[in-house]
C-alpha positions in Angstrom: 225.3 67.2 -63.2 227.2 64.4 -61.5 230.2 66.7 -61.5 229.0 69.1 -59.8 227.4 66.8 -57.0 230.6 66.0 -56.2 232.4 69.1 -56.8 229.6 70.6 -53.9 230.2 67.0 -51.5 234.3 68.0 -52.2 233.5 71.5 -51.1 231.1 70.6 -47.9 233.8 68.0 -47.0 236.4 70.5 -47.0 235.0 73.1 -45.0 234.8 70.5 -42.0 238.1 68.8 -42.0 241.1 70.7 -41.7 244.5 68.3 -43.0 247.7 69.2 -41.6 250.7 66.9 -41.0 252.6 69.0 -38.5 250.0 68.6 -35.3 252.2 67.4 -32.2 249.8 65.9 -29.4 249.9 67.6 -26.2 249.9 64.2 -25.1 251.7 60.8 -26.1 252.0 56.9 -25.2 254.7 55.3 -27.2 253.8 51.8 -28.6 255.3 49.2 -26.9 258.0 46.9 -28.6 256.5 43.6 -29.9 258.5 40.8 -28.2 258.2 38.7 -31.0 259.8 41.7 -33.2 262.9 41.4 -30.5 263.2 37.4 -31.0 263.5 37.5 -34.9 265.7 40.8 -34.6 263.3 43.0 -36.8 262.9 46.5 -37.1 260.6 48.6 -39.1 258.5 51.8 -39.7 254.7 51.6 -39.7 252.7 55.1 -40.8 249.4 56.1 -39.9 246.9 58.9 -40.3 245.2 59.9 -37.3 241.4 61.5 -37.4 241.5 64.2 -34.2 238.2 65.2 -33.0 237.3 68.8 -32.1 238.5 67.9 -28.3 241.8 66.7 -29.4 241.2 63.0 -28.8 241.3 60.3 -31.4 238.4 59.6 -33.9 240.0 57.8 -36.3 243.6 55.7 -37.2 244.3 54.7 -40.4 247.3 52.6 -41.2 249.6 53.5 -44.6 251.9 50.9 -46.3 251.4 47.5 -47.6 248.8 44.9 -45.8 251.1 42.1 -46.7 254.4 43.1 -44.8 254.7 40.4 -42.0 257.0 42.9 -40.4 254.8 45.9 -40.0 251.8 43.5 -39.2 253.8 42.5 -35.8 253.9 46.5 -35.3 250.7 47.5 -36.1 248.7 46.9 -33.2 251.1 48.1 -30.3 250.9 51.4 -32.8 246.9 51.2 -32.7 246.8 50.7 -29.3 249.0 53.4 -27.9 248.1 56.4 -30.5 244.4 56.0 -29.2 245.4 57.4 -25.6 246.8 60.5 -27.4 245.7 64.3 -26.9 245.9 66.7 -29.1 244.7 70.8 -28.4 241.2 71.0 -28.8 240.1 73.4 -31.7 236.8 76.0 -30.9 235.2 74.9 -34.2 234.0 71.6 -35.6 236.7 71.0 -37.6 237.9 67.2 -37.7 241.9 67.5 -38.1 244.3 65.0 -39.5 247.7 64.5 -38.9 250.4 61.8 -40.3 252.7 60.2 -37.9 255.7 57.9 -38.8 256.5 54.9 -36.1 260.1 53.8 -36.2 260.9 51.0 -34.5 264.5 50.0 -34.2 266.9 47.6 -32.2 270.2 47.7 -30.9 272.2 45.3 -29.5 272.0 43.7 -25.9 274.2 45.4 -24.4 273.3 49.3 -25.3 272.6 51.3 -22.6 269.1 51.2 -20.7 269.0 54.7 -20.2 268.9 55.3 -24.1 266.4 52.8 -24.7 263.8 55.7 -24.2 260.8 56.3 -26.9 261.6 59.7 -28.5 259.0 62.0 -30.5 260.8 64.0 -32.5 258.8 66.7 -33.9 256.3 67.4 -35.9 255.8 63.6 -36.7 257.7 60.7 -35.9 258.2 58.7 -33.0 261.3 56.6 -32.2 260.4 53.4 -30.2 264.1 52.1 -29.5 264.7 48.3 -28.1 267.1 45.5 -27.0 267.5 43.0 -28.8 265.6 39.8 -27.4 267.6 36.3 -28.0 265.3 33.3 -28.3 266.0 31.2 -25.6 264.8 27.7 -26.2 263.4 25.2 -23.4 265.8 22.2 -22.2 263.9 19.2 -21.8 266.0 17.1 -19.1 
């Protein structure tokens, strides 16, 4: 009996949410670069699965990978933060839509070329945030 209870809740859940991991948002903000990230040189890749109401906008994040990387913690919420002002096309159903989306962030050194320091989304799912990197410049007491 309990098998089928949740062979029915399996089904009734399935009917409403619609997964696909090649969504592109009409819409995008690219996270911003955490400074500190700059100042100890790191770069890294943080995952997510996004929940996209019927309107397109954002119900849900939901954050992949390992909750002890110090390095992806530091990315995490600029990635939070900017994926919730994203738009995707609305859908005419009720259907809640899911999509996966891979954040690279990545450095290059201080003298690369501003005008190649832009955030790319490259299609259907990955976004390159691209930075300088940031030397630590400690205060002089005099």
């Amino acid at each position: 009996m309990r098998t089928i209870q949740l062979a029915l809740a399996f089904a009734l859940l399935s009917s409403q949410i619609l997964f696909s991991q090649t969504l592109a948002p009409n819409k995008w903000v690219a996270p911003n670069y955490p400074i500190i990230a700059k100042q100890f040189e790191e770069s890294g890749v943080v995952s997510v699965a996004l929940s996209i109401r019927p309107d397109g906008s954002i119900a849900n994040v939901t954050m992949f990978g390992s909750r002890h990387n110090r390095v992806a913690d530091r990315f995490r919420p600029a990635v939070h933060e900017a994926v919730l002002q994203w738009k995707y096309s609305p859908v005419p159903n009720d259907s809640i839509r899911t999509s996966v989306v891979y954040f690279v962030f990545h450095l290059y050194p201080p003298d690369f070329p501003e005008k190649e320091l832009q955030p790319e989304f490259i299609a259907p799912n990955t976004v390159i945030i691209k930075a300088r990197i940031q030397k630590f410049e400690p205060e002089t007491i005099s």
